[in-house]
VOPAGU-2260 file (C-alpha; in pm, 1 decimal, decimal comma):
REM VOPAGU-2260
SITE   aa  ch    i         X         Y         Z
SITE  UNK   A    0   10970,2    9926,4    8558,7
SITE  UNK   A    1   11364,1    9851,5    8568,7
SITE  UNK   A    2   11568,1   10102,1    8805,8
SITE  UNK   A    3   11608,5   10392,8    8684,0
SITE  UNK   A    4   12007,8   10450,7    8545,9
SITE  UNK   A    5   12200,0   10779,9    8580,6
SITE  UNK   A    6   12333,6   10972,7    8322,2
SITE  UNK   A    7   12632,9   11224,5    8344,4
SITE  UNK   A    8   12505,3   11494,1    8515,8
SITE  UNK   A    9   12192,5   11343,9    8700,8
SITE  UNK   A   10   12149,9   11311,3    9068,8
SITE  UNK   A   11   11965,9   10962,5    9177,2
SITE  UNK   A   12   11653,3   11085,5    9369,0
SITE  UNK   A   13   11428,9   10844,7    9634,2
SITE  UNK   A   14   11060,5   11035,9    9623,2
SITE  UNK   A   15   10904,3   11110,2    9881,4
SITE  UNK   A   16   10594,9   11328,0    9736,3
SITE  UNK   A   17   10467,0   11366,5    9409,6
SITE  UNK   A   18   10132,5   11605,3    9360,8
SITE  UNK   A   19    9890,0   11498,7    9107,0
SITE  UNK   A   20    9847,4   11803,4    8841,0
SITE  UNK   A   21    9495,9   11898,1    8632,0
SITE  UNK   A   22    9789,3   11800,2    8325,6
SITE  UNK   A   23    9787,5   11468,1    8454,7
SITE  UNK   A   24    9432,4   11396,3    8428,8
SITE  UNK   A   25    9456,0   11428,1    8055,0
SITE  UNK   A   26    9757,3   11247,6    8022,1
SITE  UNK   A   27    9506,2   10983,1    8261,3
SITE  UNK   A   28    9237,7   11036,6    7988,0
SITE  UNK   A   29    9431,9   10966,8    7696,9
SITE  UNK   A   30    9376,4   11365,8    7542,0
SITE  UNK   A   31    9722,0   11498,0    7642,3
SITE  UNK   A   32    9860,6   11613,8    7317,4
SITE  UNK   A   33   10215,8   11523,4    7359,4
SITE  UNK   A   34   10264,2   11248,5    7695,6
SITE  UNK   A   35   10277,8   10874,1    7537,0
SITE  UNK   A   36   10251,7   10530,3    7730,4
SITE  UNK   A   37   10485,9   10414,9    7834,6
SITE  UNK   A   38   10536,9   10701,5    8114,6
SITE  UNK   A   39   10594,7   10752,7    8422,3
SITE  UNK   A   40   10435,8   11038,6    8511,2
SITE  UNK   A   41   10417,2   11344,8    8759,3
SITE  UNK   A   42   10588,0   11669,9    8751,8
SITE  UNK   A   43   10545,2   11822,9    9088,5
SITE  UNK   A   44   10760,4   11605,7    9306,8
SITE  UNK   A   45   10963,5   11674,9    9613,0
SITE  UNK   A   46   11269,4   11404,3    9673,8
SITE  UNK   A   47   11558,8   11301,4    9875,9
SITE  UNK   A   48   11931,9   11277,6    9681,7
SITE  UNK   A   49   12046,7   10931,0    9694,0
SITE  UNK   A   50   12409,5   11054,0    9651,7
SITE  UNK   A   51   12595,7   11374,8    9653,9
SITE  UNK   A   52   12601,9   11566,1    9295,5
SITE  UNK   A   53   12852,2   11849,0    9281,7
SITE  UNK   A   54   12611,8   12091,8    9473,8
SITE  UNK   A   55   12362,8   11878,7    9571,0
SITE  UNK   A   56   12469,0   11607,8    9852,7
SITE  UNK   A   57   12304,1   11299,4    9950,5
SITE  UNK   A   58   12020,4   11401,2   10223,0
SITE  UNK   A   59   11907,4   11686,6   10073,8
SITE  UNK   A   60   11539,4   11769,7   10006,6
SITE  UNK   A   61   11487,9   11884,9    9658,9
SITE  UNK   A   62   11244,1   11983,1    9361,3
SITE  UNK   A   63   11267,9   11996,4    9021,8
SITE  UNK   A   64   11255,0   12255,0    8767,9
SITE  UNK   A   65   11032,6   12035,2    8533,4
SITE  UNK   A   66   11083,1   12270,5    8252,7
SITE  UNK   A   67   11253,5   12146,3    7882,7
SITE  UNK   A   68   11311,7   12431,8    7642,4
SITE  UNK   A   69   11490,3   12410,2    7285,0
SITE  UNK   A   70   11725,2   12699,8    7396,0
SITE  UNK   A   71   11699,3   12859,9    6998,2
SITE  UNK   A   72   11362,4   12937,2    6940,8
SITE  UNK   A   73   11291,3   13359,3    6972,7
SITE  UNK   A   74   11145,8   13301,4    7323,6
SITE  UNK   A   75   11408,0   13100,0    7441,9
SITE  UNK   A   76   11692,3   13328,3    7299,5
SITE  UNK   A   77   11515,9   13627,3    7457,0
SITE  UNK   A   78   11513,2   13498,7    7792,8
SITE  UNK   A   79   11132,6   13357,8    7786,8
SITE  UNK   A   80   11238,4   12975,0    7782,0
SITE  UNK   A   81   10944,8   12898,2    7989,3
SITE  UNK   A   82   10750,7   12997,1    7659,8
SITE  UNK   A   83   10951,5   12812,3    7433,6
SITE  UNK   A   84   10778,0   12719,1    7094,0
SITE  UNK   A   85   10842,1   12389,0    7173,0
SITE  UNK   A   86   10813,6   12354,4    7588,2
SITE  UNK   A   87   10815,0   12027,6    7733,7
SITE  UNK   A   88   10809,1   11917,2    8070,6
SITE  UNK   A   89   10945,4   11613,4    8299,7
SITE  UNK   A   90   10656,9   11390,0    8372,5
SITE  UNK   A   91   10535,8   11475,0    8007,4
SITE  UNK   A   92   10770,3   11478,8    7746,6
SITE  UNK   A   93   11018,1   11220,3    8021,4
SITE  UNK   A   94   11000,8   10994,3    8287,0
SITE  UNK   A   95   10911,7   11217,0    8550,8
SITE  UNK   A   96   10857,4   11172,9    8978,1
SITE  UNK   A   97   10528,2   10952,6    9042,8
SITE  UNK   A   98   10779,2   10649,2    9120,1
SITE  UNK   A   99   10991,8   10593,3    9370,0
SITE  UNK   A  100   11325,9   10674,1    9244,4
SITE  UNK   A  101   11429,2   10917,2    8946,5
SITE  UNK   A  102   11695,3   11008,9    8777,0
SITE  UNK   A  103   11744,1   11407,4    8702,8
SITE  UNK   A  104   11981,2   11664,3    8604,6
SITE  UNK   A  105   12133,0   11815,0    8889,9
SITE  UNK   A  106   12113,2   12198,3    8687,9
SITE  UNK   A  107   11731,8   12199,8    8774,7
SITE  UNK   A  108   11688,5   12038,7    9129,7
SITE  UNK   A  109   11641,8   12326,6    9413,6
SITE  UNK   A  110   11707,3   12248,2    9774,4
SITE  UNK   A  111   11399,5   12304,7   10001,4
SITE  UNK   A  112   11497,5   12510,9   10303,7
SITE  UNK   A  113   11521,4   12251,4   10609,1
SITE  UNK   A  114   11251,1   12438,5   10811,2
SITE  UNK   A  115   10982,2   12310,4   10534,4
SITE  UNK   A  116   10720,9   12040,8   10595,5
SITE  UNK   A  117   10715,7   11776,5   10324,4
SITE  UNK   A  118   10362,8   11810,5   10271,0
SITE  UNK   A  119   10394,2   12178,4   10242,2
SITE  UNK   A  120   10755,1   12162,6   10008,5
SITE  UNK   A  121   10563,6   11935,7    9728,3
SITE  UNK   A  122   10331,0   12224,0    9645,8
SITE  UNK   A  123   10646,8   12468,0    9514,9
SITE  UNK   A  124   10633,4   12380,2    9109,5
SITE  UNK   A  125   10229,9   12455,8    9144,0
SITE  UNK   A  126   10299,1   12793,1    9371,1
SITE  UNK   A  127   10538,3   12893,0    9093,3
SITE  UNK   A  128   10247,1   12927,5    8860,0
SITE  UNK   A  129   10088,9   13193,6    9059,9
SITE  UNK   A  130   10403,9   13368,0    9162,3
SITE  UNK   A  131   10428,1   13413,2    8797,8
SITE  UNK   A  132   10074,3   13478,7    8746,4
SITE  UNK   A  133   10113,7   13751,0    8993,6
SITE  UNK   A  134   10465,1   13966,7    8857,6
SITE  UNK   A  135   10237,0   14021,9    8527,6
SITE  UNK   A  136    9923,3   14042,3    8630,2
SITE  UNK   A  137    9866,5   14414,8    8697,1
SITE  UNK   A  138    9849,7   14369,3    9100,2
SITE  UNK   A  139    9925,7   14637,2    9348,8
SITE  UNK   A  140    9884,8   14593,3    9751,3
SITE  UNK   A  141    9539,6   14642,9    9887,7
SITE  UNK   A  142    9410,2   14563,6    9576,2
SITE  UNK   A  143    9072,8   14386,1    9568,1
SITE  UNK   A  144    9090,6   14066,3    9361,3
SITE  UNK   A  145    8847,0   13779,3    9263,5
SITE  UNK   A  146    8976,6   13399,8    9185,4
SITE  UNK   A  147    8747,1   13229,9    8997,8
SITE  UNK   A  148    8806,0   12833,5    9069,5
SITE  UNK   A  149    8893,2   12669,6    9444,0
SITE  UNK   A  150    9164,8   12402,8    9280,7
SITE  UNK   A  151    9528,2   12345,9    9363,8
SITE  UNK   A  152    9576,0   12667,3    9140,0
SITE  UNK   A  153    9304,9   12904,6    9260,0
SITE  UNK   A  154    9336,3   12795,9    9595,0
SITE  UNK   A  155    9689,0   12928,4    9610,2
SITE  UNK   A  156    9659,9   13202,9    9362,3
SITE  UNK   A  157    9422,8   13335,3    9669,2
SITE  UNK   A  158    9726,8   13225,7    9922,3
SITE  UNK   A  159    9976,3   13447,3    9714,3
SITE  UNK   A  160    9760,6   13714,6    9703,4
SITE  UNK   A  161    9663,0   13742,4   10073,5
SITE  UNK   A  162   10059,9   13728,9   10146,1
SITE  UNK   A  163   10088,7   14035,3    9868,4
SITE  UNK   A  164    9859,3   14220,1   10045,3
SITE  UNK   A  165    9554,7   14208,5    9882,0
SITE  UNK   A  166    9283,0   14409,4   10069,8
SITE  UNK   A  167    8999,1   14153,0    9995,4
SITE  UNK   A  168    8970,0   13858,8    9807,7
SITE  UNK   A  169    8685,0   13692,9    9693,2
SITE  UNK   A  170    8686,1   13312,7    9539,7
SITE  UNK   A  171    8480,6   13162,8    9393,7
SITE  UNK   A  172    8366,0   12776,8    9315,6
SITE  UNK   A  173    8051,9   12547,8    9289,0
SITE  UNK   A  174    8206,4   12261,8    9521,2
SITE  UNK   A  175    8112,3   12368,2    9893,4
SITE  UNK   A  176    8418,9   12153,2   10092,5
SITE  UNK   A  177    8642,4   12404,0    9878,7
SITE  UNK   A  178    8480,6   12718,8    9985,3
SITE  UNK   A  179    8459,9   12592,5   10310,2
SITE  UNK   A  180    8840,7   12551,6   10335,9
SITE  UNK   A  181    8891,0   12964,5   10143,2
SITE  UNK   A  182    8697,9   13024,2   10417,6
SITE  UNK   A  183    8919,0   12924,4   10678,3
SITE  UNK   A  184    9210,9   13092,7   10484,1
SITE  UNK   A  185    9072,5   13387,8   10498,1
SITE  UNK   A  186    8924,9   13432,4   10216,3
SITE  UNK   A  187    8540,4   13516,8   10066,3
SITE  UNK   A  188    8377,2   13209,4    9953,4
SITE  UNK   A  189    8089,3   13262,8    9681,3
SITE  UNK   A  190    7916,0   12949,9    9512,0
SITE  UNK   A  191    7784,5   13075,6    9186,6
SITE  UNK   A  192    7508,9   12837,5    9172,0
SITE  UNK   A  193    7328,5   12991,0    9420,7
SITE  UNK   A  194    7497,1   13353,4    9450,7
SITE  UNK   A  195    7551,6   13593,8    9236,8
SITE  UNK   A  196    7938,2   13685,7    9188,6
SITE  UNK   A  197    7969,3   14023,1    9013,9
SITE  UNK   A  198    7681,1   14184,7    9249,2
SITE  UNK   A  199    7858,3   14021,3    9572,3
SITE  UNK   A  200    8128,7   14212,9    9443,3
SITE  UNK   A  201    8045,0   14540,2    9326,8
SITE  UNK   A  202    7812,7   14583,1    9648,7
SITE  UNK   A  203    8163,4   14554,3    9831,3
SITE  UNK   A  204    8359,7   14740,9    9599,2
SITE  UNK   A  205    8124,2   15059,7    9584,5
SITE  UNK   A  206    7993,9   14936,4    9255,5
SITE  UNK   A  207    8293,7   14965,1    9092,4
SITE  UNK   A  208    8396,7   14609,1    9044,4
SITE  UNK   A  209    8754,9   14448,1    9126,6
SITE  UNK   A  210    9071,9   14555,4    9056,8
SITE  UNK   A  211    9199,9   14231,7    8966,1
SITE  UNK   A  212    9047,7   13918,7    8805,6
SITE  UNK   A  213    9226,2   13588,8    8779,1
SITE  UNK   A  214    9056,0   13311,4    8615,9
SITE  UNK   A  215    9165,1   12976,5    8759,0
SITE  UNK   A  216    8883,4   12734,1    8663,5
SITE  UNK   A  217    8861,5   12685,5    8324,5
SITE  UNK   A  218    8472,6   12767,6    8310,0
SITE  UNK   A  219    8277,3   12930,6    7992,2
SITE  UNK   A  220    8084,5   13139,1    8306,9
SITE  UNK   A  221    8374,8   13310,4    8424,5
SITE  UNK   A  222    8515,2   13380,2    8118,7
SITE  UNK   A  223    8226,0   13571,7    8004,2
SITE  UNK   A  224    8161,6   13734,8    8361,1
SITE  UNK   A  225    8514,0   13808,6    8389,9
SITE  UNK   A  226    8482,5   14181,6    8201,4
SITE  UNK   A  227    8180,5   14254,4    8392,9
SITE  UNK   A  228    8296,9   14187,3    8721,1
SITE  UNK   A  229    8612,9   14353,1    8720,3
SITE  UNK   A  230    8631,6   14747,2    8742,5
SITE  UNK   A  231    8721,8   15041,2    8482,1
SITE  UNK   A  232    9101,6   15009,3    8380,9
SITE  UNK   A  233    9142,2   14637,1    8601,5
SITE  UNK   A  234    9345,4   14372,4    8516,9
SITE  UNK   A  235    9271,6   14016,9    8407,0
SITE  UNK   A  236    9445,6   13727,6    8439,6
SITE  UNK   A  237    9414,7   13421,7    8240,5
SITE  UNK   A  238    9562,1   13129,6    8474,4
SITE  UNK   A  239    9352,3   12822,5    8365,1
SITE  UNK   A  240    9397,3   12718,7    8052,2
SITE  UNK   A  241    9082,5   12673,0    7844,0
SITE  UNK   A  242    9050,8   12364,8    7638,9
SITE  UNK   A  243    8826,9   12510,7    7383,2
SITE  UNK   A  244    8754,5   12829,1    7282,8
SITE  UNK   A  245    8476,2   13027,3    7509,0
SITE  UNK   A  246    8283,5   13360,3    7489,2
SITE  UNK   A  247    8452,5   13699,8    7605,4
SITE  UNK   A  248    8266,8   14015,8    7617,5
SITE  UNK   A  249    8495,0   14220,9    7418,4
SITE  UNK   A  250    8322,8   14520,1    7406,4
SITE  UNK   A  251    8412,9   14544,2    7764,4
SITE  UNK   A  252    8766,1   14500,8    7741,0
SITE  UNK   A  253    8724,7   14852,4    7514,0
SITE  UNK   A  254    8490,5   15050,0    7702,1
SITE  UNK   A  255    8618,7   14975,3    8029,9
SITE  UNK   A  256    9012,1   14960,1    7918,8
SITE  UNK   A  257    9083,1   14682,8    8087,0
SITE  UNK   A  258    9439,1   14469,5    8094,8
SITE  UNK   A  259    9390,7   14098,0    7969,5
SITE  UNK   A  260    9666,2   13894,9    7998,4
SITE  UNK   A  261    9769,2   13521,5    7990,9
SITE  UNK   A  262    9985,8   13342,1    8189,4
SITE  UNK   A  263   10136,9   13013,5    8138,6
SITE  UNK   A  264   10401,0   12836,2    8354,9
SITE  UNK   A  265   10669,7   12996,4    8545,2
SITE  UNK   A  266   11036,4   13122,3    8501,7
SITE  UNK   A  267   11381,3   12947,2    8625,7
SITE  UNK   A  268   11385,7   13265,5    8903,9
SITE  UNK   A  269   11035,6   13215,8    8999,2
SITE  UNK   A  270   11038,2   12878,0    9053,0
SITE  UNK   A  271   11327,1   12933,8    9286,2
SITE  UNK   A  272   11143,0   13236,1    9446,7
SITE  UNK   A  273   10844,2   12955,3    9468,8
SITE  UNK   A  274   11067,1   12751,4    9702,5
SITE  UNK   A  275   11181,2   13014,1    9923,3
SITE  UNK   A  276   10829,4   13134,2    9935,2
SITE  UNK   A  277   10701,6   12786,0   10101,4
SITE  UNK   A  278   10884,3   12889,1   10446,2
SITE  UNK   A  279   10624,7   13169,7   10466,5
SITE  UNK   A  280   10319,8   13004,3   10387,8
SITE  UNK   A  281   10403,8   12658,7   10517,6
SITE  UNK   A  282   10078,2   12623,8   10721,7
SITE  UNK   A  283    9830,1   12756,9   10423,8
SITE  UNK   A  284   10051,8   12537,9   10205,5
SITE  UNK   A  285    9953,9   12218,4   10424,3
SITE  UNK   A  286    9611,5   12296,9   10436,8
SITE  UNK   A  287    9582,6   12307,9   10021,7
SITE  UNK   A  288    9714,6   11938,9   10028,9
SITE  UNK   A  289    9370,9   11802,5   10163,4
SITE  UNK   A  290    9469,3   11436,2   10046,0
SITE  UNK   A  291    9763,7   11197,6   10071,3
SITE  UNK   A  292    9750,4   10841,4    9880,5
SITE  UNK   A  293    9968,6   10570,2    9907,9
SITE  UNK   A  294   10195,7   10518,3    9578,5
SITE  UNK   A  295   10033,2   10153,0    9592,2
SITE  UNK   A  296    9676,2   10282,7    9584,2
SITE  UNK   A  297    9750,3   10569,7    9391,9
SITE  UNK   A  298    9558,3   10481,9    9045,7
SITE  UNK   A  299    9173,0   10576,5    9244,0
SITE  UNK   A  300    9336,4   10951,1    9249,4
SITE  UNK   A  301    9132,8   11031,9    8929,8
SITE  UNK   A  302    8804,3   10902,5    9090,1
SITE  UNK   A  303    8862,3   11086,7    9375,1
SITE  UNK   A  304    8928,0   11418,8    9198,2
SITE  UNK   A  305    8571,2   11325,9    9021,2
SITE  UNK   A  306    8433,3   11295,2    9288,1
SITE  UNK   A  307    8289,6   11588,3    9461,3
SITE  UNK   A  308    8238,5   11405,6    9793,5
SITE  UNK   A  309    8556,4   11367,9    9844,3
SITE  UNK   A  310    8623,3   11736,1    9835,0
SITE  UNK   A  311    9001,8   11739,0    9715,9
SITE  UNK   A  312    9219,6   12015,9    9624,0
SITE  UNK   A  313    9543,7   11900,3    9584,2
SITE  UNK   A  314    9626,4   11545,5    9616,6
SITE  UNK   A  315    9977,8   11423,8    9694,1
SITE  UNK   A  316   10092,9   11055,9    9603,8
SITE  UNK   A  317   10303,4   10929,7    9895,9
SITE  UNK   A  318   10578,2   10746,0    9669,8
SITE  UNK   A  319   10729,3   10527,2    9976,2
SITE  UNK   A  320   10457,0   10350,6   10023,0
């Protein structure tokens, strides 16, 4: 592709890091909804400025806020833009960071503090889903909390948690490298092929169940097991979002009075609290990026997310090489 050229307002970026997102996949696949070929694509990308913008100067480390809202829909003029009726994201809707140099307004870029690894600083647009996920979830310290799902997203929805103060947290997944690494965070690894989740649970939990649920895999299991598992008056937490519609034991939701809610993306102020955030989990932030790939050899990232050997998490597409 031709060099990218800067509009009024844009700061020239050289990329350093750009994280592969579960979005990306479909876009991959052909099924995103929206994202078109040509594209460059990637929304999760940490970069150098090129040149100095009018806050930003040349050497600084930033990330952008990959969020596009319409600014007139009811969401947007209520202060929910990252709702917006018609939300549309860099890397999706516009050229976005899987390249080597980009092109983006300076409004949206946020400067990572210097102390920050690189490796750690490319995971702030995914940490700003669960710092999100977290504000409306329901969650109060000491809490007891399952994540369903050892991704990018569950892995640091259980980070976020742990630095919250949850009392316990349990996470669960089918792919043993993954609950092999929440085990070395900290966490309680379950594989639901061969254990059973809600009794693991409940026999910790005085049969009472958790007091927070978030589902971050996607899975027609957990969404049905979701009500069981989680206690009298506790709080669920849609993170993943389901592709198709999938079982939910309603009756549950009644009887037991419990809090479902969904969660999307993130807000302008979370994203930035995302960024200061990665100075205090730096080292659990590292560990979640379990793969770098070379920009040159970066289109076998799909086959290695496929593949369960390889035991990835978050991959990160090293854009100077």
């Amino acid at each position: 592709m031709a060099e990218p050229v800067r509009k009024s307002g844009e700061v020239m970026l050289d990329v350093k890091y750009c994280g592969v997102c579960g979005s990306d996949i479909g876009i991959y696949l052909g099924t995103h909804p929206r994202a078109k070929a040509p594209l460059v694509f990637g929304h999760e990308f940490l970069a150098v400025a090129a040149e100095d913008g009018k806050k930003i100067k040349k050497g600084d480390r930033v990330v952008p806020y990959p969020l596009i809202s319409c600014g007139k829909c009811l969401a947007c003029r209520s202060g929910n833009g990252h709702v917006c009726n018609t939300l549309g994201l860099i890397g999706i809707d516009s050229d976005g960071g899987m390249c080597e140099r980009a092109c983006i307004s300076e409004d949206v870029l946020f400067k990572i503090p210097d102390s920050v690894s690189d490796r750690a600083a490319v995971t702030a647009e995914p940490l700003a889903v669960l710092v999100h996920a977290l504000a409306i979830s329901g969650f109060k310290h000491l809490d007891t909390a399952v994540v369903t799902g050892a991704g990018p997203i569950g892995m640091l929805c259980a980070i976020v948690l742990k630095h919250a103060g949850a009392s316990n947290i349990f996470v669960s997944d089918i792919a043993d490298k993954r609950l092999d690494l929440a085990r070395k965070l900290g966490f309680t690894p379950v594989n639901p092929a061969n254990e059973d989740l809600e009794k693991i649970v409940k026999e910790a939990t005085a049969g009472e169940g958790a007091d927070v649920f978030f589902e971050c895999s996607g899975a027609p299991s957990a969404a049905m097991q979701m009500t069981d598992i989680t206690r009298v008056r506790g709080h669920i937490c849609m993170v993943a979002v389901h592709k198709a519609p999938h079982e939910v034991n309603l009756r549950d939701l009644n009887f037991k009075e419990q809090t479902l809610v969904g969660s999307r993306v993130y807000t302008k102020e979370e994203f930035g609290q995302a960024v200061g955030l990665t100075a205090a989990l730096e080292d659990e932030l590292e560990e979640v990026v379990t793969h770098v790939v070379p920009l040159s050899e970066s289109a076998k990232v799909f086959d290695m997310i496929a593949d369960p050997a390889c035991g990835t998490v978050k991959i990160a597409v090293d854009c100077r090489q």
